[in-house]
GUMAR-580994 format. One record per atom (N, C-alpha, C): residue in three letters; x, y, z negated. Coordinates in steps of 0.001 Angstrom, whole numbers, padded with zeros to 6 digits, always signed. Each point is the difference from the previous one (the first is absolute). Last residue first. Layout:
# GUMAR-580994
ALAXYZ
...
# end
This chain:
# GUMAR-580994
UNK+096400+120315-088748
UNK-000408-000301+001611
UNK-001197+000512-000109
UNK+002016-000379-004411
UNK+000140+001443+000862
UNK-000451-000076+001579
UNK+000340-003514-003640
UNK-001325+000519-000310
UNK+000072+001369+001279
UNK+003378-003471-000082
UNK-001584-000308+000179
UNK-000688+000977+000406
UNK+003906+000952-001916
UNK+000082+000092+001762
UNK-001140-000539+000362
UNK+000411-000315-004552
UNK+000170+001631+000177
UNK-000117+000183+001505
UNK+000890-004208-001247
UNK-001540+000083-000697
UNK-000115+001672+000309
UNK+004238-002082+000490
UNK-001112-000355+000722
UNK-001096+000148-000267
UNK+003554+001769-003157
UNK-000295+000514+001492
UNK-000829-000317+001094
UNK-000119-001935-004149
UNK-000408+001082+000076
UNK-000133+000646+001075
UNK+002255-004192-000506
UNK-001580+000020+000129
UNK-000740+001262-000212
UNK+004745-000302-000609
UNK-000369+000173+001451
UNK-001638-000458+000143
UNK+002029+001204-004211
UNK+000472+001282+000504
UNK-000872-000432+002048
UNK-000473-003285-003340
UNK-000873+000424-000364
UNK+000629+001602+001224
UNK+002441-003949-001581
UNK-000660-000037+001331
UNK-000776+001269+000447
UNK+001944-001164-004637
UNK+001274+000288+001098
UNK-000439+000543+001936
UNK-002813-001070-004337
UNK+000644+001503+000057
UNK+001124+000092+001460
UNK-003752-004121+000383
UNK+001067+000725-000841
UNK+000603+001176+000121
UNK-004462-003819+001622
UNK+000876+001208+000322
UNK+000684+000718-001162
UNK-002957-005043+002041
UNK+000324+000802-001222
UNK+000986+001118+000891
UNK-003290-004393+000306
UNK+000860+000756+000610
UNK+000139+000657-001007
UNK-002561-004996+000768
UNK+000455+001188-000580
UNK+000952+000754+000596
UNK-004417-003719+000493
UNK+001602+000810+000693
UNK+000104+001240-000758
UNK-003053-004852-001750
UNK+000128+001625+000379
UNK+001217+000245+000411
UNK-003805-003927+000784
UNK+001191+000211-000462
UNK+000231+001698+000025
UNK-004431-002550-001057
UNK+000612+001199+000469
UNK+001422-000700-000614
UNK-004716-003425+001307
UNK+001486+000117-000790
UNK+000418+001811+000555
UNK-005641-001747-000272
UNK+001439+000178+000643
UNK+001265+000112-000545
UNK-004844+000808-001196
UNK+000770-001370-000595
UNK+001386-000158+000728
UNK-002967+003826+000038
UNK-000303-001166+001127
UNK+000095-001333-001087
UNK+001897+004103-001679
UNK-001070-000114-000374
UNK-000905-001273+000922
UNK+005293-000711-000960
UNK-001065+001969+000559
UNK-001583-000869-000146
UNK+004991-001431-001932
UNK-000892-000878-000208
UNK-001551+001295+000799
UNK+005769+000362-000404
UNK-001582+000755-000782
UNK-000679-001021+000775
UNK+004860-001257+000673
UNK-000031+001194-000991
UNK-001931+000214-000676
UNK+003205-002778+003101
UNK-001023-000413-000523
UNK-000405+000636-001766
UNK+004516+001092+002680
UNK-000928-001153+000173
UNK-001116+000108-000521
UNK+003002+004263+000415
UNK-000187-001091-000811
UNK-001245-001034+000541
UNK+003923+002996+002348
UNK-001236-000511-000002
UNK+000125-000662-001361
UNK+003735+003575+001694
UNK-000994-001024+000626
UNK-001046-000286-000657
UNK+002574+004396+001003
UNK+000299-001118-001064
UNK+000348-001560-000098
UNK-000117+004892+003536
UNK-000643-001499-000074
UNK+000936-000335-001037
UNK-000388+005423+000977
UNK+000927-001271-000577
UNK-000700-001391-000005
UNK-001647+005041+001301
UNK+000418-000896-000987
UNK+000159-000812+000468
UNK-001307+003641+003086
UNK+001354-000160-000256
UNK+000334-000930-001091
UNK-003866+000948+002591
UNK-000487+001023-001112
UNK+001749+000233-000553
UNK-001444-003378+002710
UNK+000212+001370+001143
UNK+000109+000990-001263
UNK-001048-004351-001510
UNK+001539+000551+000535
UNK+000588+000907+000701
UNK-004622-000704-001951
UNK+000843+000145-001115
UNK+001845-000026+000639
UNK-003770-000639+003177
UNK-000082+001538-000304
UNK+001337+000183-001112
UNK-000885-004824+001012
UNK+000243+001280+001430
UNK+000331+001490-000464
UNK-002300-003366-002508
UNK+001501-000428+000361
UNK+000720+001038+000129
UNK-004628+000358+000334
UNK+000394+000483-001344
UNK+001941-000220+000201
UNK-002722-001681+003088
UNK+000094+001390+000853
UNK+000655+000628-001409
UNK-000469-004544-000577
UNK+001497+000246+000732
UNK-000452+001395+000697
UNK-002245-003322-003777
UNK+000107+001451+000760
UNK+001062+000354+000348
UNK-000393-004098-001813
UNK-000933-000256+001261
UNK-000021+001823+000221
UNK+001836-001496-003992
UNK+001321-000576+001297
UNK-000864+000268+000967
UNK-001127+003532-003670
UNK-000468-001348+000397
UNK+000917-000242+000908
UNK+001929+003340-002963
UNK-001038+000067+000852
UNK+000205-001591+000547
UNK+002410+004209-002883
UNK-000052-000931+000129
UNK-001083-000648+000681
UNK+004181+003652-002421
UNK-001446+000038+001057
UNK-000219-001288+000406
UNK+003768+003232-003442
UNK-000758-000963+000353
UNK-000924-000087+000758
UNK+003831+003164-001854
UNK-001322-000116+000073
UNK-000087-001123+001310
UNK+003933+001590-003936
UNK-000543-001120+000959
UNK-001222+000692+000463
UNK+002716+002843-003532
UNK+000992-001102+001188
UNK-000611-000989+001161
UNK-001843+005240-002323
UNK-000063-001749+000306
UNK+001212+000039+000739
UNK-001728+004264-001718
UNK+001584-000422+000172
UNK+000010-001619-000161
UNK-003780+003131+000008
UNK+000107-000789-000828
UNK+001367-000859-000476
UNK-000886+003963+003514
UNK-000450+000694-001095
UNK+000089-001298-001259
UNK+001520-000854+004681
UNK+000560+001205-000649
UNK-000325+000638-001225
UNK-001725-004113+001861
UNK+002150-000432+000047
UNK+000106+001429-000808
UNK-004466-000715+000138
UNK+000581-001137-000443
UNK+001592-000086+000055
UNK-002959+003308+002235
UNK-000383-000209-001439
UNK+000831-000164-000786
UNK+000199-000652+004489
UNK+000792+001057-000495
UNK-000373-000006-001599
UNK-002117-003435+002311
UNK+000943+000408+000059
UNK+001285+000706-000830
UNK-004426+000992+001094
UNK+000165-001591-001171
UNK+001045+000114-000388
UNK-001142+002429+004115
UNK-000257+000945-001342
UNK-000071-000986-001228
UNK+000851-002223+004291
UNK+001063+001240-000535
UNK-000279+000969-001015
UNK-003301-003250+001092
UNK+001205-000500-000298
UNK+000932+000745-000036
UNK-003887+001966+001753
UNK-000255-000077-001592
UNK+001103-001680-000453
UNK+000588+002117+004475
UNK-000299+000713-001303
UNK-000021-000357-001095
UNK-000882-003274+003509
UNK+001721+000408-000282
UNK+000367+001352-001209
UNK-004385-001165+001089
UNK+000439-001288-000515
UNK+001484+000495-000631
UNK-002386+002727+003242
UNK-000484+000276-001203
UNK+000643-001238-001069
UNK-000087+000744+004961
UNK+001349+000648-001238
UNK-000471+000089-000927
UNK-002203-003884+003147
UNK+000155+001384-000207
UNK+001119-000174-000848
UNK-001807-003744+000020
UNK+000631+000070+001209
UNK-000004+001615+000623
UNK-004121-000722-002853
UNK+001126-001151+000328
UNK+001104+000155+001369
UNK-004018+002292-001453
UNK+001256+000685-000875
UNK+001240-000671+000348
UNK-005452-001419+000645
UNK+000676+000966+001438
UNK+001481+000926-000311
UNK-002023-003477-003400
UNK+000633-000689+001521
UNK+000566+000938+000826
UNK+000107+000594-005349
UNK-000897-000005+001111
UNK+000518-000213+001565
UNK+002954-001334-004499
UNK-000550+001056+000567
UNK-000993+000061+001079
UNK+003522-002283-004289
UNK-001165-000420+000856
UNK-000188+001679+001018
UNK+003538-003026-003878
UNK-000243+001066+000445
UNK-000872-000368+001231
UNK+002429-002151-003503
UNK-001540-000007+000063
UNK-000404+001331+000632
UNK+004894+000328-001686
UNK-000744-001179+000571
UNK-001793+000502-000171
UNK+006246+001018-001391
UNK-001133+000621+000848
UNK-001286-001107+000796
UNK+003909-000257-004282
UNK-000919-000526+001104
UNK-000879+000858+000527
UNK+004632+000414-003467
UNK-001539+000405-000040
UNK-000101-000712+001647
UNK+004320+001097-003627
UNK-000604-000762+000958
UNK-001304+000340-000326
UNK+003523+000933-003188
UNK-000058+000839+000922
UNK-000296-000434+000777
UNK+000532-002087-004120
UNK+000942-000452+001391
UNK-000538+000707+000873
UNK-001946+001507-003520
UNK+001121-000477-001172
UNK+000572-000255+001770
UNK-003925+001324+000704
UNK+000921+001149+000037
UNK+001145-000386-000685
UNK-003747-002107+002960
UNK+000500-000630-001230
UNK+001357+001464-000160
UNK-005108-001279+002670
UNK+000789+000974-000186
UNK+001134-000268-001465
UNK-004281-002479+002949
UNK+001130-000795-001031
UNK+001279+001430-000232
UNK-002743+001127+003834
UNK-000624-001032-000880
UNK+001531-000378-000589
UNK-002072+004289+002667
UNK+000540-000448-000169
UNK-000072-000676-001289
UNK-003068+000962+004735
UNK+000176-000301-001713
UNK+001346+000267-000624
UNK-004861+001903+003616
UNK+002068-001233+000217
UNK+000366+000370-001840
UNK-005228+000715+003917
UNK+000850+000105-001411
UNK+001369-000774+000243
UNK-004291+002774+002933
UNK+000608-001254-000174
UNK+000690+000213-001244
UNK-002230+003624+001957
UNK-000203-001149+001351
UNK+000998-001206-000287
UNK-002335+004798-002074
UNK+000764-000908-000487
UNK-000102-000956+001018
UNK-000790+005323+000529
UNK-000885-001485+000308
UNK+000880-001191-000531
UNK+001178+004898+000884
UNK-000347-000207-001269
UNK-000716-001396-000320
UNK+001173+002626+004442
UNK-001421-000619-000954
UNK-000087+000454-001091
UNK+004798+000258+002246
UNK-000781+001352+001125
UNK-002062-000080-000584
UNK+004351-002872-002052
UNK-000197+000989-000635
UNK-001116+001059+001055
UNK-000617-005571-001784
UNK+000669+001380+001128
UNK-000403+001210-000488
UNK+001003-004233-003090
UNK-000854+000928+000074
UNK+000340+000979+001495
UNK+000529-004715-003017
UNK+000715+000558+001048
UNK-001271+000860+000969
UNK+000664-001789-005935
UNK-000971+000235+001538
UNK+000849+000423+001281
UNK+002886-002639-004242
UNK-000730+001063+000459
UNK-001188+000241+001105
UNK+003106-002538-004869
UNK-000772-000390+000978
UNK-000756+001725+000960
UNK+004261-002988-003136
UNK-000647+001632+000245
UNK-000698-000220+000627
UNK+001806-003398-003762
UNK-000950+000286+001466
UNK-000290+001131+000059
UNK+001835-002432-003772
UNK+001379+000326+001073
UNK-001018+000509+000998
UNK-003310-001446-003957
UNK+001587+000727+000158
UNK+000590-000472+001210
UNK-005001+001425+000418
UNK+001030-001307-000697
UNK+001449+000061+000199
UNK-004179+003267+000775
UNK+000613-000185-001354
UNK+000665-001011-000122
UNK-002871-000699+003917
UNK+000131+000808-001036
UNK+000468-000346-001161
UNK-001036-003251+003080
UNK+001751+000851+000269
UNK+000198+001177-001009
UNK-003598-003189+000899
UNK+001044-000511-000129
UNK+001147+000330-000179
UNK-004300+001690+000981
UNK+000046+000073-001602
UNK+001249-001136-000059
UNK-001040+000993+004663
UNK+000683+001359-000842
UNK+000301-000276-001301
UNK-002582-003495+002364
UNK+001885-000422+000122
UNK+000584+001283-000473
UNK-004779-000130-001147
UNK+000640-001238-001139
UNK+001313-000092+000778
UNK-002441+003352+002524
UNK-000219+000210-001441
UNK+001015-000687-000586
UNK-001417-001422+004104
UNK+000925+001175+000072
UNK+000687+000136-001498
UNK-003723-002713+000456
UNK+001515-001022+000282
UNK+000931+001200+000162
UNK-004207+001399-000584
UNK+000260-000758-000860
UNK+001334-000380-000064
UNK-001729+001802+004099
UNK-000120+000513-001495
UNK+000360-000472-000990
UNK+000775-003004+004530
UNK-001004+001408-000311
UNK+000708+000465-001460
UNK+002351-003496+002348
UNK-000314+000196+000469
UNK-001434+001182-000031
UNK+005424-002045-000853
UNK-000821+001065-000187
UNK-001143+000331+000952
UNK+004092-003665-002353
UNK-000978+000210+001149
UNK-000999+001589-000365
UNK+005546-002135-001217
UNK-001419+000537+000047
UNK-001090-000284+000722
UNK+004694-001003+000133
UNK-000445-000758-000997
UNK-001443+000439-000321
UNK+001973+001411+004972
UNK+000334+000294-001342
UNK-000559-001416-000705
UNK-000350+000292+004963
UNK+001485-000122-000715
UNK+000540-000114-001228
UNK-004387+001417+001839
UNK-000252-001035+001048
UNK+001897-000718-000878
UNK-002347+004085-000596
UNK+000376-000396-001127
UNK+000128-001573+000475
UNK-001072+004110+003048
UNK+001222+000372-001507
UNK+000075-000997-000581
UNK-003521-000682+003668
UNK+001500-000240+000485
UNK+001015+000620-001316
UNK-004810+000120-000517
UNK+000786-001613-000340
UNK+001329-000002+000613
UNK-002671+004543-001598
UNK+000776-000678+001100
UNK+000415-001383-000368
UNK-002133+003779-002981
UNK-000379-001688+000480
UNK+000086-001055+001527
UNK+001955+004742-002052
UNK+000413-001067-000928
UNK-000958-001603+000621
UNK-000853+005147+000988
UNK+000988-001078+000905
UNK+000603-001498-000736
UNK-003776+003228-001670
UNK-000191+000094+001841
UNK+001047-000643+000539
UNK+000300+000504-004900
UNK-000977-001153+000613
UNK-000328+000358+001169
UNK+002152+003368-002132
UNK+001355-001790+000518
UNK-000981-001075+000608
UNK-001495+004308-002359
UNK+000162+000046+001368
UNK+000801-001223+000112
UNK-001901-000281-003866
UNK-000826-000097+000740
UNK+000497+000348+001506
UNK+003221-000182-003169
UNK-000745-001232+000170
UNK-000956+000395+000995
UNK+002706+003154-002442
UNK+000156-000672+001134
UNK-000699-000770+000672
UNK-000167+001072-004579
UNK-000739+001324+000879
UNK+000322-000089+001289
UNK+002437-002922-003325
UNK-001844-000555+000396
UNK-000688+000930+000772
UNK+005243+000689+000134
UNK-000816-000011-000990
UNK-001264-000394+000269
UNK+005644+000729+001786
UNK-001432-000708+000544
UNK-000950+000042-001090
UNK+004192+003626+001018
UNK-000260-001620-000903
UNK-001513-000243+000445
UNK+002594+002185+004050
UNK-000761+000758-001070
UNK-000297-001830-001170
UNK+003008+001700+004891
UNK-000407-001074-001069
UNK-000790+000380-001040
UNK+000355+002127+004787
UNK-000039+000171-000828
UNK-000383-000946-001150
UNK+001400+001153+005884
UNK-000576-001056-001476
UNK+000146+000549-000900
UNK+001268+002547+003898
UNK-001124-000824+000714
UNK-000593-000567-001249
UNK+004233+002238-000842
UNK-001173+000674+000715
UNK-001035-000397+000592
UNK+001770-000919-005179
UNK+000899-000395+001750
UNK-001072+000918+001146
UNK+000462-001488-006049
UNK-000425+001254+001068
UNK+000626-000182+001328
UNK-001116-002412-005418
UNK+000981+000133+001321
UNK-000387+000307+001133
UNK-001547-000205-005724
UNK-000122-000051+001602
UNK+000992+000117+000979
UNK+000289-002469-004562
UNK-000014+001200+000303
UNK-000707-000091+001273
UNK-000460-002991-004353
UNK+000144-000487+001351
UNK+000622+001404+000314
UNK+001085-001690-004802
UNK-001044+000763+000671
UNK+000280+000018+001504
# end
């Protein structure tokens, strides 16, 4: 079962079809999915990438809800959740343009996060992203994980284009100082 997760600016809430209609004021940004395996471009296509996630095992999936609205202004996932090797992927995470590059990102990764090291007692969480998003690059190392590397010629994206994917990752061991940076983030 997804839970909510509470921060002072974000609020993860499980994502449900009662979402949808507010998501469609930001979801048809061609800049969110310009990276993903997705395309999302009206109604429909919202619908059939949510009916992808509901209810499917290892996937918590949530709305990224501000808390001062109540206005859902995007979604983040956690994918492939494996509790036998205590690992999980933080991914497909999106958010409205004017959010971008705010504390709201870093939030609702420290409220994942914490989830995940303190309440699920993961050994791995995972993160991963097109070789061509280097602001995605960017953020996932400021965020403090770990460069993996790459799988070659990983996803086949909706263009026809090759996705190599960069991987990162963050461990119990790390986790005490990506906290702290994420805590000094959020306090400026």
């Amino acid at each position: 079962m997804t839970p909510t997760l509470t921060g002072g600016k974000i609020r993860l809430e499980p994502l449900t079809p009662a979402h949808l209609p507010a998501l469609e004021k930001v979801a048809f940004d061609p800049t969110i999915w310009r990276y993903m395996k997705y395309k999302v471009t009206n109604p429909a296509e919202l619908k059939a990438w949510a009916d992808l996630f509901f209810d499917k095992p290892g996937t918590l999936f949530w709305a990224n809800v501000l808390q001062s609205t109540g206005e859902p202004i995007g979604s983040t996932q956690f994918i492939d959740l494996d509790p036998e090797h205590r690992s999980v992927e933080i991914g497909n995470t999106w958010m409205a343009e004017p959010f971008r590059g705010t504390p709201v990102n870093p939030e609702a990764k420290l409220l994942q996060l914490t989830y995940a090291f303190e309440t699920l007692n993961l050994r791995r969480v995972a993160l991963k992203t097109h070789h061509l998003n280097l602001h995605s690059q960017a953020a996932i190392r400021k965020l403090g994980a770990q460069y993996e590397g790459t799988f070659r010629n990983h996803w086949i994206m909706p263009d026809g284009s090759t996705r190599h994917t960069v991987w990162f990752s963050i461990t119990p061991d790390e986790w005490p100082t990506v906290k702290a940076g994420l805590e000094q983030r959020l306090a400026r």
